[in-house]
C-alpha positions as CSV (number, residue, x, y, z in Angstrom):
1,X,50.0,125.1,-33.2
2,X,46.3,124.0,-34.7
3,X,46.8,120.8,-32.7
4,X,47.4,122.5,-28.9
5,X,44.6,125.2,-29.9
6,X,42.1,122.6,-30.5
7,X,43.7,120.7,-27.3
8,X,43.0,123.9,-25.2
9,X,39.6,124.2,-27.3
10,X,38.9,120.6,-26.1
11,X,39.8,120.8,-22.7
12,X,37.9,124.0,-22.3
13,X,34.7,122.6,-23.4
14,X,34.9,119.4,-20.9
15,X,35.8,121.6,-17.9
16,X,33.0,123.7,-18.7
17,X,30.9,120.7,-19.0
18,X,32.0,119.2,-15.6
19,X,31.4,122.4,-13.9
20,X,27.4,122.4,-15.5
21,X,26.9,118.7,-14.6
22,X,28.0,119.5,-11.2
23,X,25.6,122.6,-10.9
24,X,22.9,120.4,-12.5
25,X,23.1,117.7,-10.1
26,X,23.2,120.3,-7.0
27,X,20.4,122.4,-8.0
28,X,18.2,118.4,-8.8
29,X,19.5,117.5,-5.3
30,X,17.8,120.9,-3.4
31,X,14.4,120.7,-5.6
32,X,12.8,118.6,-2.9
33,X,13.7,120.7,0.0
34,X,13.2,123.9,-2.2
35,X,9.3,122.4,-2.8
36,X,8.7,121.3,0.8
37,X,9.3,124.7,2.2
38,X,7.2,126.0,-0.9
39,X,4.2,123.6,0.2
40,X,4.9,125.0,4.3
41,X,4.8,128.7,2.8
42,X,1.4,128.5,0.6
43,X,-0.2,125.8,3.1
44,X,-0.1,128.1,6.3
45,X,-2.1,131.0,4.5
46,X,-4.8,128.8,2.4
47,X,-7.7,127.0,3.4
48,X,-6.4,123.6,1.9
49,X,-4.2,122.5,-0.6
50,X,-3.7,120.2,-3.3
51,X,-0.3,119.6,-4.1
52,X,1.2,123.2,-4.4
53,X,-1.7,124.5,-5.1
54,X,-4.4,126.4,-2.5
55,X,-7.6,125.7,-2.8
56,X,-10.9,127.1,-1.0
57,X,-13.9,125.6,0.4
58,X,-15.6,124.6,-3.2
59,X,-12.3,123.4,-4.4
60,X,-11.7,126.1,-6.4
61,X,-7.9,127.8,-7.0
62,X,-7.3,130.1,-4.6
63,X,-8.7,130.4,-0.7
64,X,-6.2,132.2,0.7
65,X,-6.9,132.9,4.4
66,X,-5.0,133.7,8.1
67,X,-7.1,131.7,9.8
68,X,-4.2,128.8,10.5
69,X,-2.7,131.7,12.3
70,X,-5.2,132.6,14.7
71,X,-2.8,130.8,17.5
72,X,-0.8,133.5,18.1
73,X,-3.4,135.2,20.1
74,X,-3.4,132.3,22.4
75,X,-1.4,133.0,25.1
76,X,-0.5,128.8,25.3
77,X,1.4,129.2,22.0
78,X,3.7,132.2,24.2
79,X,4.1,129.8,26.8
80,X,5.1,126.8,25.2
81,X,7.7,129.1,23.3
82,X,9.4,130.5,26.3
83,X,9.6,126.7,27.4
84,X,11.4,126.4,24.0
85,X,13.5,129.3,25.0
86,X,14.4,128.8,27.8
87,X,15.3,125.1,27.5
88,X,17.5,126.1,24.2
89,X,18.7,129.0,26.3
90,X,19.7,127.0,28.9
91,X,21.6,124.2,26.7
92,X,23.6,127.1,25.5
93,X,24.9,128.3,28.8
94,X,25.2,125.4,30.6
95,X,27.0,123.4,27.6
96,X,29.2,125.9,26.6
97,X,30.2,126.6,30.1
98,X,30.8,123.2,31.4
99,X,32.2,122.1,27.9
100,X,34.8,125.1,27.9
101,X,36.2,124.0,31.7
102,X,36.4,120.7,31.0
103,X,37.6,120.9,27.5
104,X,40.6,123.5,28.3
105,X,41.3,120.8,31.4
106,X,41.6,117.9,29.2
107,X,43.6,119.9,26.5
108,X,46.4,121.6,28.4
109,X,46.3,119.2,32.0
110,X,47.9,116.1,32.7
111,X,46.0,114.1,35.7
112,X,45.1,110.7,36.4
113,X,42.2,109.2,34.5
114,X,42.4,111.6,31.5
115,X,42.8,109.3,28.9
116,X,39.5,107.1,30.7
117,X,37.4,110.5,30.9
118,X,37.8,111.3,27.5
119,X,37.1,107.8,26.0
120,X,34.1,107.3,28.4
121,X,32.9,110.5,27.2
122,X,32.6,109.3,23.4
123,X,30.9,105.9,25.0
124,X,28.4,108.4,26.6
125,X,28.2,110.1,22.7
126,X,27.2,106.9,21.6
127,X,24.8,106.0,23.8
128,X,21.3,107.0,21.9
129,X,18.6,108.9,24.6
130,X,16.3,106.5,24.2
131,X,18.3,103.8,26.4
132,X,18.6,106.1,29.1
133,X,14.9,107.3,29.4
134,X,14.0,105.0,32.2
135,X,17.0,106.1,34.5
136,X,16.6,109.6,33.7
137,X,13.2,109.2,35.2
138,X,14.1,108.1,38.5
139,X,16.6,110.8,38.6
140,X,14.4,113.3,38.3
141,X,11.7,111.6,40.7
142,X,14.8,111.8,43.2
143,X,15.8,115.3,42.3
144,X,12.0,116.1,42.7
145,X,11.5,115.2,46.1
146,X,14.9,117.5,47.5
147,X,13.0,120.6,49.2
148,X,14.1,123.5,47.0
149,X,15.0,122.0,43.8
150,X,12.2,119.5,43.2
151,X,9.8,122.2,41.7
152,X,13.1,123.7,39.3
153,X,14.4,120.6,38.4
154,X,12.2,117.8,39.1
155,X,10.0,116.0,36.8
156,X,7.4,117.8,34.9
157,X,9.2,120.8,35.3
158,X,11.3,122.8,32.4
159,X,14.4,123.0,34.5
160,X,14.2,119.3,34.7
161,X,14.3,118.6,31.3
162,X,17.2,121.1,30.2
163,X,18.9,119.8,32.8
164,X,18.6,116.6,31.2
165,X,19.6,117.9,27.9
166,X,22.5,119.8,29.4
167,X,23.7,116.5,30.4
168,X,23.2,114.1,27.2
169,X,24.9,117.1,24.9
170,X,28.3,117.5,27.2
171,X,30.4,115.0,25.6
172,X,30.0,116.2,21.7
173,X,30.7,119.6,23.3
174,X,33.5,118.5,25.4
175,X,35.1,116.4,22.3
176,X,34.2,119.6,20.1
177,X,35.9,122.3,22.6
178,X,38.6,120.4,23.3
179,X,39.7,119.7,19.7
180,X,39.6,124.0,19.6
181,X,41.6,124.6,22.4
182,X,44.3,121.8,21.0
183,X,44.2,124.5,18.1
184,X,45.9,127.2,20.4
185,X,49.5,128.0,20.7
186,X,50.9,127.9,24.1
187,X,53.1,130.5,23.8
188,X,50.8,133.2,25.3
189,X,49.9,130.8,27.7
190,X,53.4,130.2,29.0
191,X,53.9,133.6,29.2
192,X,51.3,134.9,31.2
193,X,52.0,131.4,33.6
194,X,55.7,132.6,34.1
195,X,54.4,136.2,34.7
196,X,51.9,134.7,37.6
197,X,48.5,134.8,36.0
198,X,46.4,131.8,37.6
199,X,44.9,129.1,35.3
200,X,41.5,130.4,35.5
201,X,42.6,134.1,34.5
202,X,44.8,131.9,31.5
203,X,41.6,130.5,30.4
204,X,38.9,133.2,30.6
205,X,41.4,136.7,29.3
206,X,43.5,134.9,27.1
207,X,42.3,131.4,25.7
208,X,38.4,131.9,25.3
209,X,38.7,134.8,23.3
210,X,40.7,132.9,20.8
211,X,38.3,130.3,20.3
212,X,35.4,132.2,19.3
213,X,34.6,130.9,16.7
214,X,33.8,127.5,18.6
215,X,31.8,129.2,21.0
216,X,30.0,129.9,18.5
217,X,29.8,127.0,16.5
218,X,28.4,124.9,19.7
219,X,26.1,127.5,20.9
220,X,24.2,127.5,17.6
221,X,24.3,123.8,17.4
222,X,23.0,123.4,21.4
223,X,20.6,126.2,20.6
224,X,19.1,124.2,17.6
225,X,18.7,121.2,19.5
226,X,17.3,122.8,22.7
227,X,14.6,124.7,20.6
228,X,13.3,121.8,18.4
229,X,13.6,118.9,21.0
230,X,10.7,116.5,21.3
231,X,11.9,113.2,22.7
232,X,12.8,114.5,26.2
233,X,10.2,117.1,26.6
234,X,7.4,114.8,25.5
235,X,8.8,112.2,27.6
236,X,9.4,113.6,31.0
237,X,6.5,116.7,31.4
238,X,3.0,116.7,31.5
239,X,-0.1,118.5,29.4
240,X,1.1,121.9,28.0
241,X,2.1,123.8,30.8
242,X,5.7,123.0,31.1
243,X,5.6,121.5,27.0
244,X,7.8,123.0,24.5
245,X,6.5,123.7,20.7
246,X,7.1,120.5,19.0
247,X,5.6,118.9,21.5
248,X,2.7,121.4,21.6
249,X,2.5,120.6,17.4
250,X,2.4,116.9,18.6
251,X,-0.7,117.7,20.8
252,X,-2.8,119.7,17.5
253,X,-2.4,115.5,15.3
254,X,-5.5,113.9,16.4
255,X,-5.8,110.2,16.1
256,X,-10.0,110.6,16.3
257,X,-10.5,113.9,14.4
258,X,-9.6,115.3,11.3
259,X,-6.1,117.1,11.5
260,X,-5.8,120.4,9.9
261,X,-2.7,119.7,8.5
262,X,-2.7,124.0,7.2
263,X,-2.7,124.7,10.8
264,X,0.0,122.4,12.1
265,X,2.1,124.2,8.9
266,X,2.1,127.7,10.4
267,X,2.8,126.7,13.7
268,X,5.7,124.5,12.3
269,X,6.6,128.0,9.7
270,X,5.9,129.9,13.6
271,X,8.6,127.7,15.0
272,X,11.4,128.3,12.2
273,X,11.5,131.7,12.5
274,X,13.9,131.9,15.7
275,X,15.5,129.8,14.2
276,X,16.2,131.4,10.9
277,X,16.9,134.6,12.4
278,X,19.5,132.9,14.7
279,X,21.1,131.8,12.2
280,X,21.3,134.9,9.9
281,X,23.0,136.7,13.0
282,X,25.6,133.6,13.7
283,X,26.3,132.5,9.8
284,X,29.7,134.4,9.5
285,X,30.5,132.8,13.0
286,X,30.1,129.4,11.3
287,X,31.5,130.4,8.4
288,X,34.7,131.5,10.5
289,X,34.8,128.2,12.3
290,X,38.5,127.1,12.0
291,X,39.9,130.8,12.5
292,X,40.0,130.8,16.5
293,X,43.4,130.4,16.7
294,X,47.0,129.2,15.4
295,X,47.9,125.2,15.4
296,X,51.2,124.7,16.5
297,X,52.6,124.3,20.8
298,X,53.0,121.3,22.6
């Protein structure tokens, strides 16, 4: 009896010890992030810092000031965040839409060249942007010179770059939706098929509000990457007008003048706020990813 209490005692003890380690080893992991944001919160309202610490003009503790965030009352900053808006705006419609057709095709049809759509879809994944930035350039010259679309779509325009966004996120939400509908039984389906219900009333009443949950899922990630793209916006507009905010913080890093590092901080802190509140309002939708519906069906 003294032997299995001092067992249970021992085995207690080392659980209890795993389970610290691992909360040791997670809260050392988070440190760095936990001080970067620190560094972005006290940077944006002092007049420089030193490590964690703001400092003034004399170099003396303290300096606190609002002066990095006397942007907002340009109306460029307004501007370039509508672009941001409307670009990650746009990736979410236009992804989500196009990726729930062709998804719930792919899923529940059988037609010639399936099996090649869907593997030159993950070729397409693969591809990085970079490789492609040349020929996305003379489509959008080409696009630019149809009367009626070439000043929404064309180059240096913000309808010409989510449309190229649009484009290079389909397949990973194509993959992605169709891996959800795969997810949904097809008895409802078959039902409202034998009782005359046309494929398109199939999807939109009774499929797409089972997968809610991946609707979500993709619009949040299309959002994020709409609202903090830099590669394609940088690459295929001109000056701020049509620019977006990272590339707007791009323009404020001087290679000839001293950079006010403070400043570029609270425009970065001024771009993460969308962001965080987007995500406070779709957590639980994350968090309910895999409950959109019940595996089983052909």
């Amino acid at each position: 009896m003294a032997i299995w209490v001092e067992t249970e005692r021992t085995g207690g003890l080392s659980r209890q010890l795993r389970s610290s380690m691992a909360y040791v080893l997670l809260i050392v992991s988070i440190i760095p992030i936990l001080v970067g944001y620190a560094w972005l919160l006290i940077a944006t309202f002092s007049y420089r810092t030193e490590g964690l610490l703001p400092k003034d003009a004399e170099g003396h503790v303290g300096g606190w000031t609002l002066a990095n965030w006397a942007f907002v009352t340009d109306p460029l900053i307004w501007r370039v965040t509508l672009n941001s808006l409307l670009i990650a705006l746009a990736m979410v419609v236009g992804v989500g839409l196009a990726s729930s057709l062709a998804g719930y095709a792919l899923s529940r049809m059988n037609f010639v060249g399936r099996r090649g759509f869907l593997s030159m879809t993950l070729i397409l994944h693969a591809f990085p942007s970079v490789t492609l930035l040349i020929s996305i350039f003379f489509v959008l010259q080409a696009i630019s010179a149809l009367p009626g679309f070439g000043n929404i779509f064309g180059y240096n325009t913000v309808g010409g770059v989510a449309l190229v966004m649009v484009s290079l996120d389909l397949p990973l939400g194509i993959w992605l939706m169709k891996g959800f509908f795969d997810n949904i039984s097809w008895d409802m389906e078959r039902a409202a098929l034998i009782d005359g219900a046309s494929r398109f009333r199939v999807w939109w009443e009774i499929i797409m509000p089972q997968i809610r949950p991946g609707l979500a899922a993709l619009a949040i990630f299309t959002f994020l990457t709409g609202w903090s793209a830099y590669l394609i916006p940088a690459t295929f507009t001109i000056g701020t007008k049509v620019s977006n905010l990272p590339v707007y913080i791009n323009y404020l890093m001087s290679e000839t003048s001293p950079t006010n590092w403070n400043q570029i901080a609270a425009v970065g802190l001024f771009q993460m706020i969308p962001i965080l509140v987007f995500f406070f309002f779709t957590q639980e939708k994350l968090l309910n990813i895999y409950s959109g519906g019940t595996k089983g069906g052909v």
